[in-house]
C-alpha distance (Angstrom), angle and dihedral (degrees) to the residues before:
residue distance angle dihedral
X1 . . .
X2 3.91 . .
X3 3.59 90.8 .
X4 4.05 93.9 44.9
X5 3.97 88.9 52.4
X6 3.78 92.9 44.8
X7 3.71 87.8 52.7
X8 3.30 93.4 43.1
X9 3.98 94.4 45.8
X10 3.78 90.0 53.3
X11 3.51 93.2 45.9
X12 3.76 90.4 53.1
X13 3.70 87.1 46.8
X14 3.51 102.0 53.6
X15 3.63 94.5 37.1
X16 4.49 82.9 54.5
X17 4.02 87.5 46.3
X18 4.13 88.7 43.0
X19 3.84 82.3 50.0
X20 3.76 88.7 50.1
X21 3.42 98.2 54.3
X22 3.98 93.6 43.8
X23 3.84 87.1 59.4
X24 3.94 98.8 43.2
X25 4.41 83.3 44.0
X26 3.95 81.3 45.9
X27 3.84 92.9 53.3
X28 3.76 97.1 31.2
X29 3.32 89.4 57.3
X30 4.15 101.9 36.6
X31 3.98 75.9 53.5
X32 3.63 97.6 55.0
X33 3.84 94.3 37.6
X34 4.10 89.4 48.6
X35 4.04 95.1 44.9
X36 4.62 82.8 53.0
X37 3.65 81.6 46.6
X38 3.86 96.9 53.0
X39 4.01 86.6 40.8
X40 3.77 91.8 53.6
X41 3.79 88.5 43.9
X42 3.85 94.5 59.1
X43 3.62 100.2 43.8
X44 3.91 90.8 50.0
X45 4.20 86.7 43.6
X46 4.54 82.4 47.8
X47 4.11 84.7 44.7
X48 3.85 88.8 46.5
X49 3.33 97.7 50.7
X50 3.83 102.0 40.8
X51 4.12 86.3 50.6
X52 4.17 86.1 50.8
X53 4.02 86.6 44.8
X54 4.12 90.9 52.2
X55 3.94 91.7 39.6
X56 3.88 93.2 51.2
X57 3.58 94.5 44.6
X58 4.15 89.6 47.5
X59 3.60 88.6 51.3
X60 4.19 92.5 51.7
X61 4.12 85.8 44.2
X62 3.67 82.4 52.3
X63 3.75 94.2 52.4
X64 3.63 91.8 47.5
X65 4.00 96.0 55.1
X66 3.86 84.0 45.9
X67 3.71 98.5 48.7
X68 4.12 95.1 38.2
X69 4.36 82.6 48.9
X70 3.62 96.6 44.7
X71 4.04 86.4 45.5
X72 3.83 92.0 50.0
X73 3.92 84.3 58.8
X74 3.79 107.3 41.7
X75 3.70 78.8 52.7
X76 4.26 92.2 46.8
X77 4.32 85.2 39.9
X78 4.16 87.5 50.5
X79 4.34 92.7 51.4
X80 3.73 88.2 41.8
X81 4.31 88.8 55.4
X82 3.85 91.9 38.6
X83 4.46 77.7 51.4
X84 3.69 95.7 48.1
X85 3.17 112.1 11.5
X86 3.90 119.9 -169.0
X87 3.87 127.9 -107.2
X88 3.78 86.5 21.8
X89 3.82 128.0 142.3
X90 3.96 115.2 -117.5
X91 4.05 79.3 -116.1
X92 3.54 99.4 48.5
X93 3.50 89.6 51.3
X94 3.76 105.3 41.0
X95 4.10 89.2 51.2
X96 3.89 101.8 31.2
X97 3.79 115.7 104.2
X98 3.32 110.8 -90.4
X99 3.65 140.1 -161.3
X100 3.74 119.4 -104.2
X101 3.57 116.0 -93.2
X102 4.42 89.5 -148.1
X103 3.81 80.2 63.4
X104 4.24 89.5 51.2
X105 3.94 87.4 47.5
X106 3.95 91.7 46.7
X107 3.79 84.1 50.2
X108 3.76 92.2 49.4
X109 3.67 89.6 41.9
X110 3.92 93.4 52.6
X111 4.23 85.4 50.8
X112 3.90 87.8 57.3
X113 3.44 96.7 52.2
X114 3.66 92.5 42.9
X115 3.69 86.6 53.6
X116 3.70 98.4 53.4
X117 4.16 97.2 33.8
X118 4.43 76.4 59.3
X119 3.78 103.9 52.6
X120 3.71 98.1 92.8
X121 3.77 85.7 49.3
X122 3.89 104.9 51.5
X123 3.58 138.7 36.2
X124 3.98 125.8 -77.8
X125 4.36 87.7 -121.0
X126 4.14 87.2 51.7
X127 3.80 97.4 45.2
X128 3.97 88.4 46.1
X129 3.83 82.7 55.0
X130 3.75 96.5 53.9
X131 4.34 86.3 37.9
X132 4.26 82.0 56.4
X133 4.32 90.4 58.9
X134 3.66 90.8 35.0
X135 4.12 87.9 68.1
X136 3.20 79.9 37.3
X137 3.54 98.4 61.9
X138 4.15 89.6 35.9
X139 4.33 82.7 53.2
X140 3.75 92.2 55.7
X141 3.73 97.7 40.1
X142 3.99 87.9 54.5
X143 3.95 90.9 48.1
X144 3.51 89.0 47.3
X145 3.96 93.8 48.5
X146 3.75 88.2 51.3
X147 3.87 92.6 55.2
X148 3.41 91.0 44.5
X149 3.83 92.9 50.2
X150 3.83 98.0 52.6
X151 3.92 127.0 96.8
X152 3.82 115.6 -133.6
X153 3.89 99.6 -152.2
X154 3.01 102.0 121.7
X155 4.03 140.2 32.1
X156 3.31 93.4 -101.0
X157 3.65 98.9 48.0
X158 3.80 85.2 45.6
X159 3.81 93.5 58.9
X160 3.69 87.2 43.4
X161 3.89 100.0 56.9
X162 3.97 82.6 41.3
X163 3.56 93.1 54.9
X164 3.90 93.6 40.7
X165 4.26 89.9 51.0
X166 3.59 83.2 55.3
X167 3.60 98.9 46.5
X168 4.11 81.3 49.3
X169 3.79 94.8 50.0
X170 3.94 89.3 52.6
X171 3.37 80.3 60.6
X172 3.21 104.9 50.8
X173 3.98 92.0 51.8
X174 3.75 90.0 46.0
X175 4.27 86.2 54.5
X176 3.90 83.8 41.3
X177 4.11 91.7 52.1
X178 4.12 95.7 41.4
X179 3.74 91.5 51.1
X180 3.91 88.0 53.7
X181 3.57 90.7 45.1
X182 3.88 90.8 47.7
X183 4.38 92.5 44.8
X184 4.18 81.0 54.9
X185 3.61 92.2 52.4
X186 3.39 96.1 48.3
X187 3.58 94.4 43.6
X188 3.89 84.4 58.3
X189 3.64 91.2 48.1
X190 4.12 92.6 50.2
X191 3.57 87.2 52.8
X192 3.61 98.1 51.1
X193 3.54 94.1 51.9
X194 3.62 94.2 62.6
């Protein structure tokens, strides 16, 4: 009966000091596999936040190429109405002062640049928009040259350069329509990015 309880006390101790070392393996390794956890944690919480960082400051680079573009054609829009103005006579507006048509091309010239110094910032469909009122812009200044350009001596040339201020007008409210049609699209564009 000795024998039988000394087995059975061994047993029973090697079984509690097997049961031992499963717990301290158990908690070793828990340890180990929660300090690789906490490790993988922070470097996906440093990737996280870097990718956030680089997505915030796209969308603020995107605002600024919007806001400089949209700024380059209020200003285009304003020497177009100072150009042909509305509710104007033909006579008022062939012999009012006018505004310089270099300073419209510089304008329109500033737009293109700002268009192509943008296309690594915005999409293709956006800077097609903003391409659309560019030849806009280059339409009316052409129609405007024209009426500019012609005599009014005679009748004919009188109904000419009316016909050609109107055909520049058009143009102007087909600039002044794209570049509200563009602002909307970017608007919708803004607000999907958020």
């Amino acid at each position: 009966m000795e024998v039988v309880t000394e087995i059975l006390e061994s047993n029973l101790v090697s079984a509690i000091i097997a049961l031992i070392g499963v717990i301290i393996s158990l908690k070793w390794s828990t340890g180990e596999t929660t300090k690789r956890m906490e490790q993988a944690l922070k470097v996906y919480e440093s990737e996280l936040n870097r990718k956030v960082y680089v997505s915030s400051k796209r969308a603020d680079m995107e605002f600024e190429v919007f806001q400089s573009l949209s700024k380059n054609c209020g200003e285009i829009l304003q020497l177009m109405q100072r150009l042909y103005p509305d509710k104007l006579s033909t006579f008022q507006i062939n012999y009012a002062e006018k505004t310089d048509l270099n300073e419209l091309a510089l304008k329109i010239r500033d737009l293109e640049i700002g268009i192509n110094n943008s296309r690594a910032f915005i999409s293709s469909e956006i800077i097609s928009l903003y391409s659309e009122l560019l030849k806009n812009a280059e339409t009316f200044f052409v129609d405007a040259d024209k009426h500019n350009l012609c005599w009014d001596d005679s009748k004919e040339d009188h109904i000419k350069k009316t016909e050609l201020r109107d055909v520049a007008y058009q143009s102007r409210k087909s600039f002044e329509q794209n570049w509200i049609n563009v602002s909307e699209q970017v608007k919708k564009y803004l607000r999907g990015a958020e």
